[in-house]
PASE-301273 format. One line per 10 residues: number of its first residue (from 1); their letters; for each residue z negated, y, x negated of C-alpha. Coordinates in steps of 0.001 Angstrom, whole numbers. Layout:
BEGIN
NUM = a = Z Y X  ...
# end
This chain:
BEGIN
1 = xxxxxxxxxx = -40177 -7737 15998  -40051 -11113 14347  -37101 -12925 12766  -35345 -14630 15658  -36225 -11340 18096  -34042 -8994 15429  -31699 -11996 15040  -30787 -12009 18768  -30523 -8405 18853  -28124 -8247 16492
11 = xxxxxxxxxx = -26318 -10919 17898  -26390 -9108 21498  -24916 -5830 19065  -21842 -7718 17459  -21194 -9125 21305  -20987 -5869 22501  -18505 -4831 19800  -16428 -7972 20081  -16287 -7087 24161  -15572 -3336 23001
21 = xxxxxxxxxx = -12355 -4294 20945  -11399 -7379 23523  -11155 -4839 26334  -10234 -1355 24423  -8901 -2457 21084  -9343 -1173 17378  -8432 2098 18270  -11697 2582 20210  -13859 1578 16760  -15110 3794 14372
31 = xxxxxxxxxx = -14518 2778 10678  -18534 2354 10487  -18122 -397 13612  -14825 -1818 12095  -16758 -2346 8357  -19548 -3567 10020  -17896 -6729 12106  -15926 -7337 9157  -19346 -7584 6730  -20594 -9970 9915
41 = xxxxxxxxxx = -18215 -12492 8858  -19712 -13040 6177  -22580 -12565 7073  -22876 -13128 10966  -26994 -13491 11084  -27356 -10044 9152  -27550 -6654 10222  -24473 -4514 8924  -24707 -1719 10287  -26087 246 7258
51 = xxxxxxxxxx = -24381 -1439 4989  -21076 -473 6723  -22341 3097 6730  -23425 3204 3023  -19870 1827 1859  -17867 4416 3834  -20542 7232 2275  -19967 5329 -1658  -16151 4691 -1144  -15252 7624 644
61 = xxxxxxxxxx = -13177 6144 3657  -12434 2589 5008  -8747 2348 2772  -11185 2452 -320  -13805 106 974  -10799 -2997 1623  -9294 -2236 -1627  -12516 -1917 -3986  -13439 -5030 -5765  -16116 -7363 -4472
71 = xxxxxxxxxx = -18555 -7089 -7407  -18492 -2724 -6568  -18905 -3639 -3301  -22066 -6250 -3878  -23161 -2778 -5852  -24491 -1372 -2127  -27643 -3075 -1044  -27384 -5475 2273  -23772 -6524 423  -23795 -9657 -1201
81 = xxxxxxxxxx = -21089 -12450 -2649  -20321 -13482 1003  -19761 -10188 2184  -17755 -8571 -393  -15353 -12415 -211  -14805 -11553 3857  -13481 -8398 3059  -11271 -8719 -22  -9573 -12090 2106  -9250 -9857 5284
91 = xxxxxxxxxx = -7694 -7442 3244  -5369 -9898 855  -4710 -11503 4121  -3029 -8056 5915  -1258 -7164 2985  667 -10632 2822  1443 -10793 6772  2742 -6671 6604  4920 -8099 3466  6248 -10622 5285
101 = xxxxxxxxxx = 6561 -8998 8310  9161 -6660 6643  11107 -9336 5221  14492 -10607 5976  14334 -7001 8176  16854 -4498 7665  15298 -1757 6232  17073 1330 7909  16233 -53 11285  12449 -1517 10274
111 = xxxxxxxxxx = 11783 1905 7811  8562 2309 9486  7565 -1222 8619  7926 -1299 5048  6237 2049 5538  3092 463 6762  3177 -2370 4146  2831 401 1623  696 2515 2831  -1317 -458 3775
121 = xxxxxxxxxx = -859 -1579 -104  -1208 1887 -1932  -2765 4031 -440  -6404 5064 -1573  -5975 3313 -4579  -7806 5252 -7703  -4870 4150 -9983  -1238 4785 -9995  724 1790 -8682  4651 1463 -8775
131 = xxxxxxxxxx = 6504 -682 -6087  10116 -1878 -6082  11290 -3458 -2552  15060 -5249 -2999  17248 -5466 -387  20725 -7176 -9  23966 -6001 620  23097 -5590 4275  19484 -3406 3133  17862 -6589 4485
141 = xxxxxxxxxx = 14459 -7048 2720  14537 -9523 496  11237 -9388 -1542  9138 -6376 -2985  6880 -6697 -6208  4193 -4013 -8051  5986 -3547 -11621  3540 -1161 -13016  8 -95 -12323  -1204 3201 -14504
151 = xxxxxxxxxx = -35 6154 -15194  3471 6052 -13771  6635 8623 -15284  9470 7776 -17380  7806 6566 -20084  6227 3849 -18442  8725 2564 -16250  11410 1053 -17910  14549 1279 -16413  16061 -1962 -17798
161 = xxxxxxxxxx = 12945 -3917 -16364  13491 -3007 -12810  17296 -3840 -13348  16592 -7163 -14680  14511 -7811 -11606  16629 -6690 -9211  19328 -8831 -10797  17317 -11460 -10517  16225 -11121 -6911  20289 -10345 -6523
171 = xxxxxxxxxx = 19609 -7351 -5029  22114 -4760 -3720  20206 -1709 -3425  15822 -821 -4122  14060 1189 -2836  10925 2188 -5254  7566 3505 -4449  4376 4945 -5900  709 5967 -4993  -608 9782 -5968
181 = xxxxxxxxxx = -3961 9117 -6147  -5264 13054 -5731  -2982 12568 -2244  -899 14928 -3537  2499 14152 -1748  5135 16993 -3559  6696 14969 -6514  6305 16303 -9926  8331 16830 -12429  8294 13315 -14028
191 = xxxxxxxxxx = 8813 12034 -10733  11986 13557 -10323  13317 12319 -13763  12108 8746 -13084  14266 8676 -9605  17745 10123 -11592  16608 7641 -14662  16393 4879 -12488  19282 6086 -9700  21564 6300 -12814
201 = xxxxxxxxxx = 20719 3078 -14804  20463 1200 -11432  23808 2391 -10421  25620 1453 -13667  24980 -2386 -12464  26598 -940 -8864  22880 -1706 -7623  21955 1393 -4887  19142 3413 -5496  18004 4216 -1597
211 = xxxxxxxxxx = 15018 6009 -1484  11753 7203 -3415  8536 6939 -1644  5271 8933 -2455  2210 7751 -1237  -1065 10254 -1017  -2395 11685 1895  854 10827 4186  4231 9829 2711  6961 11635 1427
221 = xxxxxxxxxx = 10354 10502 1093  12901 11287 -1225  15937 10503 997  14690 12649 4356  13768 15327 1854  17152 15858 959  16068 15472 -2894  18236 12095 -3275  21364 13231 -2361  20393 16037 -5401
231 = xxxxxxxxxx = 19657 13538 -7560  22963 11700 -6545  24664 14532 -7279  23292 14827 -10885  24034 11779 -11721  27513 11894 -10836  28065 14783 -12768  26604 12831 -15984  28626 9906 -15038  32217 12204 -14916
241 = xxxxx = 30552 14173 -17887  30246 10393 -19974  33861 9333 -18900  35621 12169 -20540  34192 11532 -23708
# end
């Protein structure tokens, strides 16, 4: 098969897939088919179909192959600058329209959106990343921000830096998340001290800490859990405990 014959078969492949999603949509795509039209755009005269099969076998799963950065991406042979550009855009492009697709939303009507944006954002990651979403007096979204990447407890969050931010957004109330990346989705110990540290300091400045969101393989919440009105709880008791001094 010469050049142009094994061009125009894979041309006839990618038309077949572009009539597949047209008339079925993405949920009748494998990963392997939905990696492989998004390497063609970067690509369109190339044939990614291994490529897209050697990047889910690398990264482990589709999530890891949109957040991995080009240059481990040009790492798999058949994936070169052009490639590895079409999917980190594609990818920076989703996460922006699910951010502000949440915005200006009120969050206790629109949970499941924000949900998306951070599962969309977090999850998969191979580092711990720690998100703060402010919300108005209302709980409308007003903006959300990563303040920490790393190893995320009480000692690396610092209390008075989300405060200062969520003054400065003028926020009413946050709601904070972070990514376990062994998918883990029970919170730990630390992560139980970091939601009273923060759900205390945070409410000293009458600012409402709503919820703490773990992202692994799912999402747990620390609100439907039952484990915020616990940690509410505690920190009342510290707060009567401080005014009797």
């Amino acid at each position: 098969m010469d050049k142009s014959e094994w061009q125009e078969k894979g041309a006839g492949h990618r038309g077949r897939l572009r009539d597949k999603y047209l008339q079925q949509g993405l949920d009748s795509f494998t990963d392997a088919e939905v990696l492989e039209m998004l390497l063609a755009f970067g690509t369109p005269r190339s044939d990614c179909k291994e490529p897209a099969r050697q990047l889910l076998a690398r990264f482990g799963g589709l999530a890891a192959v949109l957040e991995a950065p080009p240059e481990q991406l040009q790492e798999t042979k058949g994936v070169g600058e052009k490639n590895g550009f079409a999917i980190s855009f594609i990818q920076a492009v989703s996460r922006r329209y699910l951010k502000e697709r949440m915005r200006g939303r009120r969050y206790l009507r629109t949970a499941s959106e924000v949900r998306d944006y951070l599962e969309h954002s977090m999850r998969g990651l191979k580092k711990e990343v720690f998100t703060v979403i402010y919300l108005d007096a209302s709980h409308g979204v007003i903006d959300s921000e990563v303040l920490a990447e790393g190893t995320i407890n009480v000692n690396t969050i610092y209390p008075r830096e989300v405060a200062i931010r969520a003054l400065h957004f003028n926020a009413a109330a946050l709601i904070v998340a972070h990514n376990h990346p062994s998918g883990a989705l029970r919170p730990s110990d630390a992560d139980i001290t970091l939601t009273k540290t923060l759900y205390f300091t945070c409410g000293q400045l009458h600012i409402r800490l709503l919820d703490h969101l773990l992202i692994g393989d799912g999402i747990f919440s620390f609100m439907e859990d039952g484990l915020m009105t616990t940690v509410a709880a505690d920190c009342q008791r510290l707060t009567d405990m401080l005014r009797q001094k």
